[in-house]
C-alpha positions in Angstrom: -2.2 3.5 -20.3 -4.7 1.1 -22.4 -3.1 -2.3 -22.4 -2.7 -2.4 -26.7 -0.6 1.2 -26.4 1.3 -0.4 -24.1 2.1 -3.5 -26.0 3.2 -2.1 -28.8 5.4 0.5 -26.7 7.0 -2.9 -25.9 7.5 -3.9 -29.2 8.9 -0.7 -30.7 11.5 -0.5 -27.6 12.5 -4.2 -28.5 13.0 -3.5 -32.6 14.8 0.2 -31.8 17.2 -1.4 -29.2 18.5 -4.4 -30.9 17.7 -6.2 -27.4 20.0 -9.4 -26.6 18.4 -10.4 -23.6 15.0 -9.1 -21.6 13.4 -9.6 -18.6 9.7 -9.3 -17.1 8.4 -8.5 -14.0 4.5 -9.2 -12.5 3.7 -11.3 -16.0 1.2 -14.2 -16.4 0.3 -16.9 -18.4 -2.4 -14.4 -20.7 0.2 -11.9 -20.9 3.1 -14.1 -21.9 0.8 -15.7 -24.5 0.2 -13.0 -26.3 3.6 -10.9 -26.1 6.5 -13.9 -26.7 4.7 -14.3 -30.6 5.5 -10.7 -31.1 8.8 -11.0 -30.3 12.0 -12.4 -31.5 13.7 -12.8 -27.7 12.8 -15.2 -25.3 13.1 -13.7 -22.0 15.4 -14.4 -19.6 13.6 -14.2 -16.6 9.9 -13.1 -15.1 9.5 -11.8 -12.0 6.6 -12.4 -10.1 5.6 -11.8 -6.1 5.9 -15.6 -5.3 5.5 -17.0 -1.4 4.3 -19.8 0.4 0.8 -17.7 0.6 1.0 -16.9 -3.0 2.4 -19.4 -4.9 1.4 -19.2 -8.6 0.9 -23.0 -9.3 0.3 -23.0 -12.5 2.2 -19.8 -13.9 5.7 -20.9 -12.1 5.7 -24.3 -14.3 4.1 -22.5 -17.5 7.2 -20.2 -17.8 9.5 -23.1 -16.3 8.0 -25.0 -19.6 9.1 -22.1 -22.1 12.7 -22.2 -20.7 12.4 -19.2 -18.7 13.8 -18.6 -15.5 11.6 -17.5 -12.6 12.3 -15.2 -10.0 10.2 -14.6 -7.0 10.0 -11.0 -5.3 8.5 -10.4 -1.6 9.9 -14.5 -0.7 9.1 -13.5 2.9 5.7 -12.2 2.2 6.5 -8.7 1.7 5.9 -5.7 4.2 3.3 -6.1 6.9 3.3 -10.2 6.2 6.9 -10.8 6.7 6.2 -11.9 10.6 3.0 -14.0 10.0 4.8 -15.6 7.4 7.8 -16.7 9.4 6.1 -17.5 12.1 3.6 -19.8 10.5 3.4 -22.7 12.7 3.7 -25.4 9.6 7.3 -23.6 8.8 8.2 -23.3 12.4 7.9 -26.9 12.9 9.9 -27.4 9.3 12.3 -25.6 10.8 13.2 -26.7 14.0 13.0 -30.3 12.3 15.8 -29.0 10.0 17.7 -26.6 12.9 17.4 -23.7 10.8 15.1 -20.5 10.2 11.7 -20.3 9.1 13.1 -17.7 6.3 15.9 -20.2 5.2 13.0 -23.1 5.0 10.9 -20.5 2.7 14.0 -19.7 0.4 14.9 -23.1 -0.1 11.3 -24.1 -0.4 11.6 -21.9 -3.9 15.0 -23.6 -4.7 13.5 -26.7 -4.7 10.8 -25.3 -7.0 13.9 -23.8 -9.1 12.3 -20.6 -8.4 15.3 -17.8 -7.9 15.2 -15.9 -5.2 16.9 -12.1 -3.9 15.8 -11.6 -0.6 16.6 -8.0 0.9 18.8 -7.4 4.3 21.2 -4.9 5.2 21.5 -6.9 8.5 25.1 -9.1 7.7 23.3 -12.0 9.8 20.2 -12.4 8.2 22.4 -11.6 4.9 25.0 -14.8 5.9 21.8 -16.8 7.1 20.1 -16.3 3.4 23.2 -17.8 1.9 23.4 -20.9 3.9 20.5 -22.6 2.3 22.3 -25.7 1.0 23.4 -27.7 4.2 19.5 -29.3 4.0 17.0 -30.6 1.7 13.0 -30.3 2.2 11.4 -33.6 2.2 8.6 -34.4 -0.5 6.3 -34.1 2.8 7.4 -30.7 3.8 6.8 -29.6 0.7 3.8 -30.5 0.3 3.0 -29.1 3.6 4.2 -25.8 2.4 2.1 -26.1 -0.8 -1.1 -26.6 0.9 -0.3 -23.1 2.8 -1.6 -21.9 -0.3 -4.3 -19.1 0.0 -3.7 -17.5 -3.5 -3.2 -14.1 -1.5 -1.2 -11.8 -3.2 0.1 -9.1 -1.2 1.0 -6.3 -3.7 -0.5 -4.5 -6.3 0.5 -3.2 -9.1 
């Protein structure tokens, strides 16, 4: 679908459903610019793949800036990346240092960043160890050690 139909699908949905509250998913700096002037709602939140390999460092503070919250899908690194990504050495060694899990370093990695995260489990000990991500801090070092893990590699398309 061309990108103006789909725009102004957008808009039309917005005026006929009297929206109170919206949220976006896979949405950029271009894209915000030109929808949020042709619209009346701020949204609530925009969800973008975000992990240490694919960290969107200058989309996450844009729509910080506008008072937005951002949510980050795939945390881990998504299917066929979740092992690499938790056993990245610079994370391991977080870890350890912190006696916790590579995945609770990652998830609280993106707190820091006031990034919300949902990871997924149906496994109630991976679920309780997702939740216990406020008994440590990440240094200013190790988070700039997870920063420059960088590589601007997204791993879904969409």
């Amino acid at each position: 679908m061309p990108g103006a139909l789909l725009q102004r699908r957008k808009r039309n949905l917005l005026r006929r459903i009297r929206a109170i509250s919206i949220g976006l998913s896979n949405w950029y700096i271009e894209e915000l610019e030109e929808f949020l002037p042709q619209v009346n709602i701020t949204p609530a939140l925009v969800q973008n793949e975000i992990h240490p390999y694919y960290q969107e460092p200058d989309v996450v503070p844009y729509i910080q800036k506008l008072g937005i919250t951002v949510q980050g899908w795939y945390p881990f690194g998504g299917r066929g990346h979740t092992l690499e990504l938790l056993g990245n050495e610079t994370i391991s060694a977080i870890a350890e240092s912190h006696g916790v899990t590579s995945a609770q370093v990652i998830l609280r990695w993106n707190l820091q960043r006031g990034v919300v995260v949902v990871p997924g489990s149906s496994n109630p000990d991976h679920i309780r160890e997702n939740l216990e991500l406020f008994d440590f801090e990440l240094t200013d070092e190790e988070m700039a050690q997870i920063v420059a893990l960088n590589r601007d590699e997204k791993h879904d398309w969409y």
